[in-house]
C-alpha positions in Angstrom: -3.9 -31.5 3.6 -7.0 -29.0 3.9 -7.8 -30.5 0.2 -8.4 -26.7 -1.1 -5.4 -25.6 -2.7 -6.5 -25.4 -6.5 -10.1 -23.7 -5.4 -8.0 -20.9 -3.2 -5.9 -20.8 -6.5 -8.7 -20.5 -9.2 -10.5 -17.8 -6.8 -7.4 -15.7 -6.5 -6.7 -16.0 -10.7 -9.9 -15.6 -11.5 -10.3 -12.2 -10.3 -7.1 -10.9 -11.5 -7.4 -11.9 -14.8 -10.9 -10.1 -14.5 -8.9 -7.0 -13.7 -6.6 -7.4 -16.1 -8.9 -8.6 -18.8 -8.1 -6.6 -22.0 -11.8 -4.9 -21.9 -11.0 -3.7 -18.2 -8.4 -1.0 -19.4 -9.8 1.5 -17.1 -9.5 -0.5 -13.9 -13.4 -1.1 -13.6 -14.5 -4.2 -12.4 -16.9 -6.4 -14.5 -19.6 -8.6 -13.2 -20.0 -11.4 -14.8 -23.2 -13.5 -15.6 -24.1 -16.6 -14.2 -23.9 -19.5 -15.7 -26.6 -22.8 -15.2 -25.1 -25.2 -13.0 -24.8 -28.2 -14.3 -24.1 -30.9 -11.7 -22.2 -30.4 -8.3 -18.5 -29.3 -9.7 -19.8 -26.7 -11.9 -22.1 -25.8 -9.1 -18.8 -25.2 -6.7 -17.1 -23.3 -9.2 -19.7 -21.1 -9.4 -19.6 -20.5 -5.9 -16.1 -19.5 -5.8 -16.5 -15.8 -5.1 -15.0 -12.5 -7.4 -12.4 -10.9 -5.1 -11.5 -7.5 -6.0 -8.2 -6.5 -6.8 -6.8 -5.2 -3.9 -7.9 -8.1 -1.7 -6.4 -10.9 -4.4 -3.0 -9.1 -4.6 -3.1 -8.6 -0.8 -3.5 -12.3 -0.2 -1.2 -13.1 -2.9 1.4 -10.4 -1.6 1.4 -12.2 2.1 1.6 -15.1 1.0 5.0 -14.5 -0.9 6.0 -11.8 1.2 8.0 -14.2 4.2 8.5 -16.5 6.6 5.4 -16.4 8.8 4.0 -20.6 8.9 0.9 -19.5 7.1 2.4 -17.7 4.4 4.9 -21.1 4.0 2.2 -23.6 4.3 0.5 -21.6 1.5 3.4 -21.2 -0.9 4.1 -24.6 -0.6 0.8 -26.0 -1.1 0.5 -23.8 -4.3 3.4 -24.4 -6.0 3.5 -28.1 -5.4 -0.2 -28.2 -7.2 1.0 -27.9 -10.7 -2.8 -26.7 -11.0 -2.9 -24.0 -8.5 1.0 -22.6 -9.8 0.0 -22.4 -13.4 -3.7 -20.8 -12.7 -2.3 -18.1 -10.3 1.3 -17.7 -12.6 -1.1 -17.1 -15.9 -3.2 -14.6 -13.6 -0.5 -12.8 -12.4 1.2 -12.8 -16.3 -1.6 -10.9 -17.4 -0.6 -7.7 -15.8 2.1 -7.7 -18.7 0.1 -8.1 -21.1 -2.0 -5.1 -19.6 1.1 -3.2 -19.8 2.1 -3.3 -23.3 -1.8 -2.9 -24.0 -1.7 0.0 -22.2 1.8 1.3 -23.8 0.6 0.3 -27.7 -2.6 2.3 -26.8 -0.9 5.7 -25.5 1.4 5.3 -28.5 -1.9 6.2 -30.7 -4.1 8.6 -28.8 -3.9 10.7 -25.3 -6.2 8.2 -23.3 -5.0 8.2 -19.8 -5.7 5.3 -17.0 -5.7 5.5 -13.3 -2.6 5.5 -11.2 -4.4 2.6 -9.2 -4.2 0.7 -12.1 -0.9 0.9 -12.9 -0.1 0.3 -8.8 -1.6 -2.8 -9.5 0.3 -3.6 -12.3 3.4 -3.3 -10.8 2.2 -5.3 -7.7 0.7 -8.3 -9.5 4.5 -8.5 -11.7 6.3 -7.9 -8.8 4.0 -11.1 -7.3 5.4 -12.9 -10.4 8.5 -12.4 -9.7 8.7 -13.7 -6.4 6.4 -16.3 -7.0 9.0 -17.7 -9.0 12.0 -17.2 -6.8 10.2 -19.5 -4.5 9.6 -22.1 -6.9 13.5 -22.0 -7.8 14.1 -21.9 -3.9 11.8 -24.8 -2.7 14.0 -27.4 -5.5 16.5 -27.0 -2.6 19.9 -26.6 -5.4 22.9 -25.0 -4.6 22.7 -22.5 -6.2 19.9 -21.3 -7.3 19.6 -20.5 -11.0 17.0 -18.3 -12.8 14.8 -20.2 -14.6 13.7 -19.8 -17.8 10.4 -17.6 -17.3 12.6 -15.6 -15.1 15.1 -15.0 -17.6 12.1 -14.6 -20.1 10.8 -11.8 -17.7 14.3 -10.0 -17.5 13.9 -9.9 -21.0 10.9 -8.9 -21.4 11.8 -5.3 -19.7 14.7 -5.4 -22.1 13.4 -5.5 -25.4 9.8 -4.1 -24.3 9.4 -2.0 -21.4 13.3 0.1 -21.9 12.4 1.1 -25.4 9.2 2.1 -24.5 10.5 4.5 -21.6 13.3 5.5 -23.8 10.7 6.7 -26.5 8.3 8.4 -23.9 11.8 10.4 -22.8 12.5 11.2 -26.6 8.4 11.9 -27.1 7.0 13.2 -24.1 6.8 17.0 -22.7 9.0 17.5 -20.3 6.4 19.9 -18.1 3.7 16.9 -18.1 5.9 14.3 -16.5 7.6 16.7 -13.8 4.1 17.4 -12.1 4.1 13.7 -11.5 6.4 12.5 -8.3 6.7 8.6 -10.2 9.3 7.9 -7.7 6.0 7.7 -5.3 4.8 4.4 -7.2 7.4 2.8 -4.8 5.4 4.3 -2.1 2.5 2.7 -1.8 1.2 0.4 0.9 1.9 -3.3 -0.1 1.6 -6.8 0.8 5.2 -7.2 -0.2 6.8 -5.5 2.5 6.9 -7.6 5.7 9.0 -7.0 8.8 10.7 -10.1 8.8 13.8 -10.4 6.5 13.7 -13.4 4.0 16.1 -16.0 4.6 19.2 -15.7 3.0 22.5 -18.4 2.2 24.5 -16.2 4.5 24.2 -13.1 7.1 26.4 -10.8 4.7 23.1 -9.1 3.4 21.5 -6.6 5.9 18.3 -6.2 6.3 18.4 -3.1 5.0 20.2 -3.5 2.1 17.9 -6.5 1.1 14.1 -4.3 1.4 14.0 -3.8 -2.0 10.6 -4.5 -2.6 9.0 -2.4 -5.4 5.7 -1.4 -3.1 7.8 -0.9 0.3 8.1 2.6 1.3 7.1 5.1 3.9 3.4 6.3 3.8 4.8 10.2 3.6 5.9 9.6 0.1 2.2 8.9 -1.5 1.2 12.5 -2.4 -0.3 12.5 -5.4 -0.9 8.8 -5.7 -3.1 8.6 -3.1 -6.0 10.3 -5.0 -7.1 7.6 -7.1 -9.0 10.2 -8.9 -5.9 11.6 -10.3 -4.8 10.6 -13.6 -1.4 11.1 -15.5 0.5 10.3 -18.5 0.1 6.6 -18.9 3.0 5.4 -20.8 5.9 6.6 -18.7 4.5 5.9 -15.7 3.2 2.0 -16.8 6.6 1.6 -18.1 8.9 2.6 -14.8 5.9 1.1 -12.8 6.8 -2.0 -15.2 10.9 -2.1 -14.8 10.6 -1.2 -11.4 8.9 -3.9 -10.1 11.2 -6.4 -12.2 14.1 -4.2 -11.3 13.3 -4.9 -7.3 12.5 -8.2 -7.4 15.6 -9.4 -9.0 17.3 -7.1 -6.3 16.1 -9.4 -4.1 17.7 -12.7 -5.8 21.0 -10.8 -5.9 20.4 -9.9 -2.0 19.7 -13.9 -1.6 21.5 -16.2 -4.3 24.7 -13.9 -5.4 25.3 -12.5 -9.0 24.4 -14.5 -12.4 25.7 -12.5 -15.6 22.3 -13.0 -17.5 20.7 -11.3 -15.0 23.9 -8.7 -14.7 23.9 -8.0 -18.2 20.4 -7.3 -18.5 20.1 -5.2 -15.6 23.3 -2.6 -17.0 21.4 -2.4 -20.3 18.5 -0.5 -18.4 20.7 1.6 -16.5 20.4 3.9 -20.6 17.3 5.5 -19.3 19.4 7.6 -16.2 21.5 9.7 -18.9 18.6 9.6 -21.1 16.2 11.6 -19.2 16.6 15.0 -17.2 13.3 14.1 -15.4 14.3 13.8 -11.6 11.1 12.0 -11.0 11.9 9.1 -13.7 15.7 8.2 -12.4 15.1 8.3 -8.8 12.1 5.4 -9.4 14.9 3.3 -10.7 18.6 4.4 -9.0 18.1 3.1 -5.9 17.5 -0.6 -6.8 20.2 0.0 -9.7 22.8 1.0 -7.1 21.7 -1.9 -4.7 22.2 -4.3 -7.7 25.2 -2.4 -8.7 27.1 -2.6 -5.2 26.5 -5.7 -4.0 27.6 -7.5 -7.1 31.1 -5.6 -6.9 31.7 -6.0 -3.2 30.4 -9.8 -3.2 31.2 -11.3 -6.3 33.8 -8.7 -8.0 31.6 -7.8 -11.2 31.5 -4.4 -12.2 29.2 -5.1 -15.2 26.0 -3.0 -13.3 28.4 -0.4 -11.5 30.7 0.5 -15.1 26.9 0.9 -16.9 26.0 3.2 -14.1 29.0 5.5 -13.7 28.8 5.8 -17.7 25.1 6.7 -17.8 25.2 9.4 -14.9 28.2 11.2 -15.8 26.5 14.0 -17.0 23.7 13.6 -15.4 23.6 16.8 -12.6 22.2 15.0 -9.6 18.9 16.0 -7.3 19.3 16.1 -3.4 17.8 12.9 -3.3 20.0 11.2 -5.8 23.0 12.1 -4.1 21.4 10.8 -1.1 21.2 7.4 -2.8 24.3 7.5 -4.4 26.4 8.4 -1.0 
């Protein structure tokens, strides 16, 4: 044991709950001031540097990202440290909180935030989300059940993130959201995607089928994202940013463990926002994952809980080119 588990941790969470601090809405980052050091272990936490955002997700996102022995030896030695689990969980938690701060503020006023922000959101929940499949994983039961902050995070796109996206599709201009390609917030470069395909109970998932990640995507489909000095409509775009990240991860455990109907059931209730919107942009940042979900738990475990919600939802919904693409 290389002794440094919790220090690695408390770097990593230290500077994304900088980042995510609720006086850091704009995506800024603060310096802190230095403290007296008073005696050597307040001394070595003050050593411990301030990453910046992209570096602590990037670390974070290949860590949980496969099977390479460094990534496993890492995952391992963190979520067997209660410490260094709970320190980088909390961190990564506050991305949520950022998300509903961000949500509650656009409700009252037309500030916008950066679409780097909101990237980042979406990463660091997306990092939750796997960082607890892992946990579940490494218990070694057959099968695998959601845990409760799992099942507390599916919820938590229920009854928080839907309504919101329902009420920016009820509130909202139709002409400001349609300059905005959202379905390229899947686009951007991230730790999560990996070339190796995670380990699975059986070889019936492809590893096509199972490269869900929320981040994964070809470079070509960035376009307006990748000027971070472009800045949009915050509310819809935190909120399918939001779901979307929850949406893939959970992709992923069906792709791995198989259906559960908690999961199931929450996942058709989301499906409301396809026939709720005629924004192409806003459906096609969610359909794909929805139809992965969708087909996989009819062809392997005969529920057609996701698949009935989606048929419902899209029937009268005229389709782009690239949603019939995903749906054929």
């Amino acid at each position: 044991e290389w002794g440094m588990t919790e220090d690695v941790a408390q770097c990593l969470s230290n500077s994304v709950l900088n980042y995510f601090s609720p006086d850091n809405l704009d995506g800024k980052p603060k310096t802190s001031k230095k403290r007296k050091q008073r005696g050597k272990k307040t001394a070595a936490k003050d050593e411990l540097p301030q990453l910046d955002i992209e570096t602590s997700l990037g670390i974070l996102g290949n860590i949980l990202k496969g099977s390479y022995p460094a990534s496993l030896s890492a995952r391992d030695s963190i979520i067997k440290s209660e410490a260094a689990f709970t320190a980088i969980s909390t961190a990564l938690q506050s991305a949520r909180t950022a998300a509903e701060t961000i949500i509650k503020s656009q409700l009252a006023d037309e500030s916008e935030v950066s679409i780097a922000k909101i990237r980042h959101i979406g990463n660091a929940i997306e990092c939750y989300g796997r960082l607890l499949i892992h946990r579940e994983a490494m218990k070694g039961e057959v099968p695998m059940r959601l845990s409760q902050e799992a099942k507390e995070l599916l919820s938590w796109v229920t009854d928080n993130i839907i309504p919101s996206m329902m009420k920016s599709v009820e509130t909202e201009e139709e002409n400001s959201l349609s300059k905005l390609d959202i379905s390229a917030i899947s686009g951007i470069g991230s730790p999560m995607a990996c070339d190796d395909p995670p380990r699975r109970k059986s070889n019936r998932r492809s590893a096509r089928e199972s490269d869900v990640s929320f981040l994964s995507s070809d470079q070509a489909t960035l376009n307006t994202l990748q000027e971070p000095s472009k800045h949009i409509s915050s509310i819809s775009a935190v909120s399918i940013a939001s779901a979307s990240s929850v949406l893939s991860t959970f992709a992923e455990w069906l792709s791995i463990c198989g259906a559960e109907s908690f999961l199931l059931i929450h996942i058709s209730k989301w499906c409301e926002v396809l026939g709720a919107t005629d924004n192409i942009k806003t459906r096609e940042s969610l359909l794909g994952s929805l139809f992965h979900v969708a087909l996989r738990s009819l062809k392997d475990d005969r529920d057609v809980t996701v698949f009935k919600e989606l048929l419902l939802h899209l029937k009268d919904v005229d389709p782009s080119t690239k949603e019939k693409e995903i749906i054929i």
